[in-house]
TITIDREN-992196 format. One line per field, with one value per atom (N, C-alpha, C, O, CB): residue in one letter; atom name; x negated, z negated, y negated. Coordinates in Angstrom, 1 decimal, padded with zeros to 4 digits, m for minus. Glycine has a CB too. Example, Ala and Ser with C-alpha at 12.3 -4.5 7.8 and 13.67 -1.06 7.14 Angstrom:
<recs>
residuo: c(a,a,a,a,a,s,s,s,s,s)
atomo: c(N,CA,C,O,CB,N,CA,C,O,CB)
x: c(m013.2,m012.3,m013.2,m014.2,m011.3,m012.8,m013.7,m012.9,m013.4,m014.1)
z: c(m007.8,m007.8,m007.8,m008.5,m009.0,m007.1,m007.1,m007.9,m008.0,m005.7)
y: c(005.7,004.5,003.3,003.3,004.5,002.2,001.1,000.0,m001.1,000.6)
</recs>
This chain:
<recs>
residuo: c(x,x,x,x,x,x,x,x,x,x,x,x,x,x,x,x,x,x,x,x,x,x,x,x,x,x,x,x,x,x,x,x,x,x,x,x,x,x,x,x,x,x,x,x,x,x,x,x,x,x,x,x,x,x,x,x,x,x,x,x,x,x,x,x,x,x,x,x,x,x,x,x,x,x,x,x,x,x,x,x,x,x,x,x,x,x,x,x,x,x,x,x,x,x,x,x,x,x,x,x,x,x,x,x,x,x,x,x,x,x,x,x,x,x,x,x,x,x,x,x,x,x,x,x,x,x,x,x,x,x,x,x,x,x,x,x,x,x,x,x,x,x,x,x,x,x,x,x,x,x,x,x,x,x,x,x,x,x,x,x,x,x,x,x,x,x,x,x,x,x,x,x,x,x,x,x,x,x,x,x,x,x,x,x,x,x,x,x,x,x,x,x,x,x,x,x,x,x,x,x,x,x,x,x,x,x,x,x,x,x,x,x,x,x,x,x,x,x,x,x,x,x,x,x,x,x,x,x,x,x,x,x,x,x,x,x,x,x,x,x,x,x,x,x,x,x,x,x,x,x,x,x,x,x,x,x,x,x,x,x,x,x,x,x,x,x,x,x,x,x,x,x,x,x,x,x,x,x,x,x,x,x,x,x,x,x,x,x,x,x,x,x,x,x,x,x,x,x,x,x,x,x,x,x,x,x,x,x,x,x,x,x,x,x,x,x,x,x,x,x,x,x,x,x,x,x,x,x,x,x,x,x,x,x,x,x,x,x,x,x,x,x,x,x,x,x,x,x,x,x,x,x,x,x,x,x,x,x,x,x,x,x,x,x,x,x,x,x,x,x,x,x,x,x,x,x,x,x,x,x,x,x,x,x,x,x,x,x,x,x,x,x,x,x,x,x,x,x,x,x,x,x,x,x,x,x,x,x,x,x,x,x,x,x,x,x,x,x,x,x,x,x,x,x,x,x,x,x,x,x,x,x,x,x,x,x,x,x,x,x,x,x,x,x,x,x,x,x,x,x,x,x,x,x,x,x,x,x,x,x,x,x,x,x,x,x,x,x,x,x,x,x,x,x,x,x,x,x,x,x,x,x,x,x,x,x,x,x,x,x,x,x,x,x,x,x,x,x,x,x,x,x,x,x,x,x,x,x,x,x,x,x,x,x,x,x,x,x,x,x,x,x,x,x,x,x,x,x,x,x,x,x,x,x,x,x,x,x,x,x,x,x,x,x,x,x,x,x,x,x,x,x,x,x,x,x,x,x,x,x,x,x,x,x,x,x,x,x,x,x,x,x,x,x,x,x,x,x,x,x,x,x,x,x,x,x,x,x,x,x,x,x,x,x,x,x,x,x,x,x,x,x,x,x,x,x,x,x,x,x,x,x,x,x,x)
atomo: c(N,CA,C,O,CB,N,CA,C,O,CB,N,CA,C,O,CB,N,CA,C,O,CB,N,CA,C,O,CB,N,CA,C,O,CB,N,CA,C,O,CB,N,CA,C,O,CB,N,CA,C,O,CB,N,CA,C,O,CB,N,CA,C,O,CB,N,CA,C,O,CB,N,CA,C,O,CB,N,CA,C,O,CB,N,CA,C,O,CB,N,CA,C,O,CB,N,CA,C,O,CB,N,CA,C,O,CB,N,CA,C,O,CB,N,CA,C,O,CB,N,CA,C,O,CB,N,CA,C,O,CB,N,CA,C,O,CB,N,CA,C,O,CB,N,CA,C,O,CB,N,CA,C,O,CB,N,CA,C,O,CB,N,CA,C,O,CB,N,CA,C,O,CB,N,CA,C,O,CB,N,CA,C,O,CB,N,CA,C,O,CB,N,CA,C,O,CB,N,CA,C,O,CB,N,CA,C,O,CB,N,CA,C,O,CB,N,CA,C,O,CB,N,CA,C,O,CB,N,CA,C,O,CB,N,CA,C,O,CB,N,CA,C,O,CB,N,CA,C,O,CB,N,CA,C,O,CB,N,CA,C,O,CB,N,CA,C,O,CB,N,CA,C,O,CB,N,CA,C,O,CB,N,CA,C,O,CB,N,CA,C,O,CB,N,CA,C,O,CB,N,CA,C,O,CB,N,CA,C,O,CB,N,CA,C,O,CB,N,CA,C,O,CB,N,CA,C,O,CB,N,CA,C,O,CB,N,CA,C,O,CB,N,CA,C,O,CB,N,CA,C,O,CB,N,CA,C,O,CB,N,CA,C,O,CB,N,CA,C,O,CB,N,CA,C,O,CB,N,CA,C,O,CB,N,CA,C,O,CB,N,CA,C,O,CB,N,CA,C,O,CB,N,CA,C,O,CB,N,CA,C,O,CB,N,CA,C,O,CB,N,CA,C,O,CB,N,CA,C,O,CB,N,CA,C,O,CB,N,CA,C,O,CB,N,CA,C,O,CB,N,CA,C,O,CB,N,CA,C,O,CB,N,CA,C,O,CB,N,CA,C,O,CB,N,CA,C,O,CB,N,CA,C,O,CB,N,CA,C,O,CB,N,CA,C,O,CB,N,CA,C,O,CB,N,CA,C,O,CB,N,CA,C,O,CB,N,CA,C,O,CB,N,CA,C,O,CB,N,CA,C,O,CB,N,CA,C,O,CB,N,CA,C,O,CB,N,CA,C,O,CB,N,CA,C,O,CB,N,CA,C,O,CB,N,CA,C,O,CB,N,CA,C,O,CB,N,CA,C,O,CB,N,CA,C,O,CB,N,CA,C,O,CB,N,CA,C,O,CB,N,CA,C,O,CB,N,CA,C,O,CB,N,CA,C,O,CB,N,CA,C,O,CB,N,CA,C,O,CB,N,CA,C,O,CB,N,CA,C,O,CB,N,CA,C,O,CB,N,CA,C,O,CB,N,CA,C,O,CB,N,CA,C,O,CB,N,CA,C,O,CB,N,CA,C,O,CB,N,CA,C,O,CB,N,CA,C,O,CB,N,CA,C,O,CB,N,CA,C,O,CB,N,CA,C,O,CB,N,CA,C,O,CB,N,CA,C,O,CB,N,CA,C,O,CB,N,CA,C,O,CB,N,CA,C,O,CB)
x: c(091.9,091.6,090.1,089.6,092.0,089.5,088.0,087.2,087.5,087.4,086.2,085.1,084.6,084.5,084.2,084.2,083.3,081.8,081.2,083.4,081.3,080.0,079.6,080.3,079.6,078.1,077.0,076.3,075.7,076.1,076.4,075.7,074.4,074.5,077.0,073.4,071.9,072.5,073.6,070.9,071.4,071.7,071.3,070.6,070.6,072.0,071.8,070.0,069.2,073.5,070.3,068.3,067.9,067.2,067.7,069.0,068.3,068.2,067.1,069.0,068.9,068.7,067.3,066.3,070.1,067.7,066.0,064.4,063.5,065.9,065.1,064.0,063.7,062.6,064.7,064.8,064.4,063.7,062.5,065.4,064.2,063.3,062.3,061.5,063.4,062.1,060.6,059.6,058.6,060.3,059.7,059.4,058.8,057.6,060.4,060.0,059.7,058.2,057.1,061.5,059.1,057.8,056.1,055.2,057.9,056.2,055.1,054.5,053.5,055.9,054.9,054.9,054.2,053.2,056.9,054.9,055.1,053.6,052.8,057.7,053.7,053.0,052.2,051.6,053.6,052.1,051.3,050.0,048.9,051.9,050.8,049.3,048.5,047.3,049.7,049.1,048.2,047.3,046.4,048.6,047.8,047.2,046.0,045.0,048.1,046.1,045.2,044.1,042.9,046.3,044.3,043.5,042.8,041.6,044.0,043.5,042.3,041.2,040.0,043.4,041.8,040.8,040.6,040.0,040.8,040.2,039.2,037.9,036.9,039.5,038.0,037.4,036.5,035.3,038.2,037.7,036.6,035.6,034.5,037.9,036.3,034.8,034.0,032.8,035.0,034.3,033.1,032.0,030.9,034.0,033.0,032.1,032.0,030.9,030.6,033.0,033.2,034.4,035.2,033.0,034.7,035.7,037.0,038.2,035.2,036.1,037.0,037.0,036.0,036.1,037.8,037.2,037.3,037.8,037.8,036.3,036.0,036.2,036.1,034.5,036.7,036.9,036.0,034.8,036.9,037.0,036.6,036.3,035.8,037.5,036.4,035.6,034.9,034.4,036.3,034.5,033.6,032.5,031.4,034.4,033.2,032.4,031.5,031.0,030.8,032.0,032.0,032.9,032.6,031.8,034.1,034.9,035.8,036.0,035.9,036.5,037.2,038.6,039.4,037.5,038.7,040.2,041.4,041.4,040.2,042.1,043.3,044.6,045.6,043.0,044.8,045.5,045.0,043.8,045.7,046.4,046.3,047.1,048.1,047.0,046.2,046.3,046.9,046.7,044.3,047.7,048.5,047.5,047.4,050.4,046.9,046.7,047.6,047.7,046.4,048.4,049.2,050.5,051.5,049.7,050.6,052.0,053.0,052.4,052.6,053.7,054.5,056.0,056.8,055.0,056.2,057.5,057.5,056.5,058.0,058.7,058.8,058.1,058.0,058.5,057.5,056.9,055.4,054.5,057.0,055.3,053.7,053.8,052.8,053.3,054.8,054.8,054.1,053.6,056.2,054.0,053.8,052.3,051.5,055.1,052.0,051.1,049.6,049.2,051.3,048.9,047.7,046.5,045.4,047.5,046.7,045.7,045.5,044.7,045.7,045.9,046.3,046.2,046.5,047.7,045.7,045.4,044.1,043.1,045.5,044.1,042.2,042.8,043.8,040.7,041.5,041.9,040.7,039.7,041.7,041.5,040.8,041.5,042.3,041.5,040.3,040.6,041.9,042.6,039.3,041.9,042.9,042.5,043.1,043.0,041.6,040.3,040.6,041.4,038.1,039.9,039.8,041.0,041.3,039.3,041.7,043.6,044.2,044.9,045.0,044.0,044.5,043.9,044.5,045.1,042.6,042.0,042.1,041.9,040.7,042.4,043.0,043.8,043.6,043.8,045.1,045.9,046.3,047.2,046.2,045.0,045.0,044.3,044.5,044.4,043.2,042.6,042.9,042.5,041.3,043.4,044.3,043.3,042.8,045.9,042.9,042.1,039.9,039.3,042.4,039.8,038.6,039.3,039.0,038.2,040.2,040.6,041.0,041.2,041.1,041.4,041.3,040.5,040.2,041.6,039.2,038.0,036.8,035.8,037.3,037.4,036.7,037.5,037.0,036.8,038.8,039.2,040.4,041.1,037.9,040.8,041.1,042.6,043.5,040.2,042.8,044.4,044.3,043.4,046.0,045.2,045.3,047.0,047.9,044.8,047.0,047.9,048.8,048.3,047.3,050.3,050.4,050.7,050.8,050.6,050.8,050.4,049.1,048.9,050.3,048.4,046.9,047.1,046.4,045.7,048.1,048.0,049.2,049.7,047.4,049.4,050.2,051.8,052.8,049.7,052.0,053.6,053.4,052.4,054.5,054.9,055.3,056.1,056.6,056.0,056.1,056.8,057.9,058.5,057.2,058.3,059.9,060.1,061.1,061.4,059.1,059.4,060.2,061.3,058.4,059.2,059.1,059.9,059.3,058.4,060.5,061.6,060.9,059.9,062.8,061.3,060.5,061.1,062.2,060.8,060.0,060.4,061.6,061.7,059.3,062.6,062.9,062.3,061.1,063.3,062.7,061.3,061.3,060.1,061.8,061.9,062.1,061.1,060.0,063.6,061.2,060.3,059.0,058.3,060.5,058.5,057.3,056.4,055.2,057.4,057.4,056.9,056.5,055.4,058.2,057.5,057.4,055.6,054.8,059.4,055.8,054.8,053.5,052.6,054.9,053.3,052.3,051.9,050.8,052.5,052.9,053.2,052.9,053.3,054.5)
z: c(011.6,010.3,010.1,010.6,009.3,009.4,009.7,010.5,010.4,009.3,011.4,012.0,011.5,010.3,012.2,012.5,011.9,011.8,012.8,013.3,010.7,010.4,012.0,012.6,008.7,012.4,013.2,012.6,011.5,013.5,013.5,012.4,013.6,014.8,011.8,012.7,013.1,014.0,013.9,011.9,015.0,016.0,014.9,013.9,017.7,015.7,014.5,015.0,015.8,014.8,013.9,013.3,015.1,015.9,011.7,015.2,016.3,017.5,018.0,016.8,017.9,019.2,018.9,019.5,019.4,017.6,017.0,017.8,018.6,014.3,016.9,016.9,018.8,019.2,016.0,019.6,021.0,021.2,021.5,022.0,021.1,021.6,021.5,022.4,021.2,020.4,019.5,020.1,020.3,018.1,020.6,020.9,022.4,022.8,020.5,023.2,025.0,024.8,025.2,025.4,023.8,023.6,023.7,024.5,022.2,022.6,022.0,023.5,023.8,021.1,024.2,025.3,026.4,027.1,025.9,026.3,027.9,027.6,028.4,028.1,026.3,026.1,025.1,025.2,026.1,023.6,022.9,022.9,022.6,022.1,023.2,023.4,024.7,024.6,023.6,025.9,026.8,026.9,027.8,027.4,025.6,025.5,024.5,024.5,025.3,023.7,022.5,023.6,023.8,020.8,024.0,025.0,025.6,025.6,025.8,026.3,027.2,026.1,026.4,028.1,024.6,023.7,023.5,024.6,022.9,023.1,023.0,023.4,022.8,023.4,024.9,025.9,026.3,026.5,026.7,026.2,026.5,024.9,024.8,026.9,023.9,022.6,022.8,022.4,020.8,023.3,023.6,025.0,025.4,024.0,025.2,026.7,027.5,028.0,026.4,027.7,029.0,029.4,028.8,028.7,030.5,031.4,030.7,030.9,033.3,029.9,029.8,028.2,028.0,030.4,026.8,026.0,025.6,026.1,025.2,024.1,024.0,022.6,021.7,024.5,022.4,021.5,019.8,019.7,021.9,018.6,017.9,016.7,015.7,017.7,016.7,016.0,016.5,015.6,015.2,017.7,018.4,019.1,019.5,019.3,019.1,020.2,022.1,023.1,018.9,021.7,023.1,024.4,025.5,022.8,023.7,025.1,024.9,023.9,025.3,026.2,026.5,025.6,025.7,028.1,025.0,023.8,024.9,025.8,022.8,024.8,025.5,024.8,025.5,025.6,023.3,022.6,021.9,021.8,022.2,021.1,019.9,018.6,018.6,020.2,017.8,016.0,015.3,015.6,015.1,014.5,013.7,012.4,012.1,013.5,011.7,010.5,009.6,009.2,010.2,009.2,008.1,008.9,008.2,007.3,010.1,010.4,011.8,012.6,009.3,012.1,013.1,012.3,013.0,014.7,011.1,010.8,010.5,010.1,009.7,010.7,010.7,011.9,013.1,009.5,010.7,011.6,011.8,012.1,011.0,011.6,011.4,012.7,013.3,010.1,013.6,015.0,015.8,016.9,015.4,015.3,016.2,015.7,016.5,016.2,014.6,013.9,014.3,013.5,012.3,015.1,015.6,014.7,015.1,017.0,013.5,012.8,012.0,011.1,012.1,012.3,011.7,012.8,012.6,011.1,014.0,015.5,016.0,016.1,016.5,016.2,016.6,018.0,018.2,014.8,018.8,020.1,019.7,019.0,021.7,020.5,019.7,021.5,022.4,017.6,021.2,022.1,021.4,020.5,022.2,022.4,022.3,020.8,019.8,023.8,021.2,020.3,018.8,018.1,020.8,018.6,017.6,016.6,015.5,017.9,017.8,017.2,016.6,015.5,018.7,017.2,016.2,015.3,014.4,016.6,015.3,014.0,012.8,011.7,014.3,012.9,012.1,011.4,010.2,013.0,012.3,011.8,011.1,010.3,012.4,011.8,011.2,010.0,009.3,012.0,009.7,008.2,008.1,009.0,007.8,007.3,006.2,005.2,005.1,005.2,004.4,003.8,003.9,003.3,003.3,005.1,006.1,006.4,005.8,008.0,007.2,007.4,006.8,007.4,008.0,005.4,004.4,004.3,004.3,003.4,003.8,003.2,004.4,004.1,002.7,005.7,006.5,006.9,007.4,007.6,006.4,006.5,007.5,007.3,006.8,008.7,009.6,008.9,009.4,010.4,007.6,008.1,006.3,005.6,008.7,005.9,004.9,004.4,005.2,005.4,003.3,002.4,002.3,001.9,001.4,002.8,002.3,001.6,001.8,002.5,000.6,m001.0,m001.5,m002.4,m001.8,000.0,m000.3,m000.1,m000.8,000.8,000.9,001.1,001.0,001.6,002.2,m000.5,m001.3,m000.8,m001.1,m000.7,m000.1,000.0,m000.3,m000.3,001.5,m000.6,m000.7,000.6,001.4,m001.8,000.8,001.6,001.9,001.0,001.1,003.2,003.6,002.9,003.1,002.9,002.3,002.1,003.0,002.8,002.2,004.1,004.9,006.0,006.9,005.0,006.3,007.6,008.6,008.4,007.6,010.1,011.3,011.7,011.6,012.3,012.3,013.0,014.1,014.9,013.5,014.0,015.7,016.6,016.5,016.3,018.0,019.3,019.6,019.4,021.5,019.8,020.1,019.3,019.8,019.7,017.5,016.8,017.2,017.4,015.5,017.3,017.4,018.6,018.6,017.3,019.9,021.3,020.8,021.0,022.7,020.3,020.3,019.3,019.5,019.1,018.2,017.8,018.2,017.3,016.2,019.4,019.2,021.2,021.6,018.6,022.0,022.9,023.0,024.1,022.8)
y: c(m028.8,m029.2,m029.6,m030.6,m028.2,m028.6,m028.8,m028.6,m027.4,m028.6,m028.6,m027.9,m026.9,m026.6,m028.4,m026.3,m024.9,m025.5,m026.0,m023.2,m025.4,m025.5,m024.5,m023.7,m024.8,m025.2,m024.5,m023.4,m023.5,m025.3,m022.5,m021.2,m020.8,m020.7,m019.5,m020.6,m020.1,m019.2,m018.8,m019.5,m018.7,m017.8,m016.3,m016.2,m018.3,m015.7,m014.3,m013.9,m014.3,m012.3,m012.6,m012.5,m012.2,m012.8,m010.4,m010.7,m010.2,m011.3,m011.2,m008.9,m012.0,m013.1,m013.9,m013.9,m014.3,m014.5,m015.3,m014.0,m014.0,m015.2,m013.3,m012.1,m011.9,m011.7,m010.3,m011.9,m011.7,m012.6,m012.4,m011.5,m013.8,m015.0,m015.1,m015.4,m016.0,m014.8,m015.2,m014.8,m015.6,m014.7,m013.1,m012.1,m012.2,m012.2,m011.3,m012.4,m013.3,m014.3,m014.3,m014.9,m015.3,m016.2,m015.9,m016.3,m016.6,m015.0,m013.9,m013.7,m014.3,m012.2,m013.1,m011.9,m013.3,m013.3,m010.9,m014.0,m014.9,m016.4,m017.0,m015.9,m016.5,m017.7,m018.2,m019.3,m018.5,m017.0,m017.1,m016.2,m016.4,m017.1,m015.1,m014.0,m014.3,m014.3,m012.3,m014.5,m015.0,m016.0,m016.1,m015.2,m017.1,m018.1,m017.9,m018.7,m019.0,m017.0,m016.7,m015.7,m016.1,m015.8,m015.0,m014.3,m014.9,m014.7,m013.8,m016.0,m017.1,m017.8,m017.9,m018.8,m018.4,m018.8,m018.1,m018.2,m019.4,m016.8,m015.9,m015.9,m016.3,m015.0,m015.4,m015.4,m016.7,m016.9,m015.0,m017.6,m018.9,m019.2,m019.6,m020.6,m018.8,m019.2,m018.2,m018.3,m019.1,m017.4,m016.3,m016.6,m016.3,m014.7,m017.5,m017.6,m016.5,m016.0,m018.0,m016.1,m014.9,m015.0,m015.8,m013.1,m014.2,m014.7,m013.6,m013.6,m014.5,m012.4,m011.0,m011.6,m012.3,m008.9,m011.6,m011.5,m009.7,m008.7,m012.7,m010.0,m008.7,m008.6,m009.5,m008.3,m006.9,m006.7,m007.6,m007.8,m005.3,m007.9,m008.5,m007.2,m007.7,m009.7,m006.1,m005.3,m004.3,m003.7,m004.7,m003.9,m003.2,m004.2,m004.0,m002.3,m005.1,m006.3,m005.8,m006.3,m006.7,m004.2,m003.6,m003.5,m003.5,m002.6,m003.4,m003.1,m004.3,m005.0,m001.4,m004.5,m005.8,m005.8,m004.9,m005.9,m006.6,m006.9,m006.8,m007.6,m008.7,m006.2,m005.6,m005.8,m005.7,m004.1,m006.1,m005.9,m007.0,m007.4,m004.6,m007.7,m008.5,m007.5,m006.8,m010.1,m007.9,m007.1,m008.4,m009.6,m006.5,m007.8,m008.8,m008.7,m007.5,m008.4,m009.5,m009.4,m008.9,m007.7,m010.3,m009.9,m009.8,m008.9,m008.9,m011.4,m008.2,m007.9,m008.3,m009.0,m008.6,m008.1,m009.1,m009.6,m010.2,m008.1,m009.4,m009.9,m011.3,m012.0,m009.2,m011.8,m013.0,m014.0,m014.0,m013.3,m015.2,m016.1,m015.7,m016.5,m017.6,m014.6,m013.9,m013.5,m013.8,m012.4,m013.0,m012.8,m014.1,m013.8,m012.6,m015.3,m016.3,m016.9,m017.6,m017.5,m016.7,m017.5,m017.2,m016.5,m017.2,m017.3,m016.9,m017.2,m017.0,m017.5,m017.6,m017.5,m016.3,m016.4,m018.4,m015.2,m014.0,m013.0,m011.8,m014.0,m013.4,m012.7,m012.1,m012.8,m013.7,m010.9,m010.8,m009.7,m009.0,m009.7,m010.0,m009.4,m008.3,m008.5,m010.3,m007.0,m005.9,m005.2,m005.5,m005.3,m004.0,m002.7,m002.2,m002.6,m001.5,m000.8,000.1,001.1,001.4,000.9,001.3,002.4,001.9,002.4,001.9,000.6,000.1,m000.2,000.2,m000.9,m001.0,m001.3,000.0,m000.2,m001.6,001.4,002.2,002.8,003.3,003.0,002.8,002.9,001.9,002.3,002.9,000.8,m000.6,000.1,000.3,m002.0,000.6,001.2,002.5,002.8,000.9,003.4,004.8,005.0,005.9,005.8,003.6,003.6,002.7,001.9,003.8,002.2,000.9,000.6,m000.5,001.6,001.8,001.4,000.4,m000.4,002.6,001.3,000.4,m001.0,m002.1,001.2,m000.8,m002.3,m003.1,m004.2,m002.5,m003.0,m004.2,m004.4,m005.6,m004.4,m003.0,m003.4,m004.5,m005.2,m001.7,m004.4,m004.8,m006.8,m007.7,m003.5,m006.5,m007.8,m007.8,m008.8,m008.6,m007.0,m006.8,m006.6,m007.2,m005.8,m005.8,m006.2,m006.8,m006.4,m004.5,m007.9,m008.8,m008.6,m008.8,m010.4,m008.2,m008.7,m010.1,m011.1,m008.6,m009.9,m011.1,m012.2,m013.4,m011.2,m011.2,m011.8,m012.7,m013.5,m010.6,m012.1,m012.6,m014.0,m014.8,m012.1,m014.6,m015.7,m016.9,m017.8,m015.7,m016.0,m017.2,m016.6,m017.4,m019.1,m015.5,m015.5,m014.3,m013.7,m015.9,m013.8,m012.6,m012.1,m012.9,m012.5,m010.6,m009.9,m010.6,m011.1,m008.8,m010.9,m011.6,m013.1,m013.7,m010.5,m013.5,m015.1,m016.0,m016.5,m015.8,m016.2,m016.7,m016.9,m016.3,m016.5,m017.2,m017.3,m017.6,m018.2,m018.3,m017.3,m017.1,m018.5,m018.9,m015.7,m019.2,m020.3,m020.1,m019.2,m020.8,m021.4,m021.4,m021.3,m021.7,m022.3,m020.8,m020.5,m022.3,m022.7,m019.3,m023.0,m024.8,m024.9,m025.1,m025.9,m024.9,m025.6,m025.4,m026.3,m025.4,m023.8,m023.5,m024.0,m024.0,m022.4,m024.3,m024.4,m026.0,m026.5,m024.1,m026.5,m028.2,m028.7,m029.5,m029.0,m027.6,m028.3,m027.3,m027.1,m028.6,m026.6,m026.0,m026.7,m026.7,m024.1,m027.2,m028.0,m030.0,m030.6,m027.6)
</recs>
């Protein structure tokens, strides 16, 4: 009779993908710009500016398309990253973690890109 409409790949598969992606080709790649605007081979932490950034800090979060969005990225130590997180209140006041209300969306707006779309336009 009719076709079955195409249905979106469910959350959790999106969510694996995305995630691989994350792991295999965005953070490695944000790491290398780091380091190279810094002009060193290691980059270094972006709130201690002492020890080598080991970790990427999500500004706004990892949900959704905030997992992929590197403008919301700072390479940070181990040290630092959980202090981000153990004072909430320093790290707004410092800028390090942002609201995302701050920037025009609310909580869960936003739907996470396809991994295709994101590769294609960031490729």
């Amino acid at each position: 009779m009719f076709p079955k409409p195409e249905r979106k790949p469910k959350q959790r598969t999106r969510r694996k993908d995305q995630h691989k992606l994350y792991v295999e080709l965005v953070k490695p790649a944000f790491m290398r710009g780091l380091a190279a605007g810094q002009g060193r081979g290691t980059a270094r932490c972006q709130v201690c500016g002492k020890a080598a950034a080991t970790e990427v800090h999500h500004m706004r979060g990892r949900a959704g398309a905030d997992l992929l969005d590197s403008r919301y990225f700072m390479g940070v130590c181990t040290a630092c990253h959980r202090r981000v997180h153990d004072e909430p209140g320093w790290a707004f006041a410092q800028g390090y973690l942002v609201s995302r209300s701050a920037w025009g969306h609310a909580d869960g707006d936003e739907e996470a890109p396809e991994v295709g779309e994101h590769a294609a336009a960031s490729g």
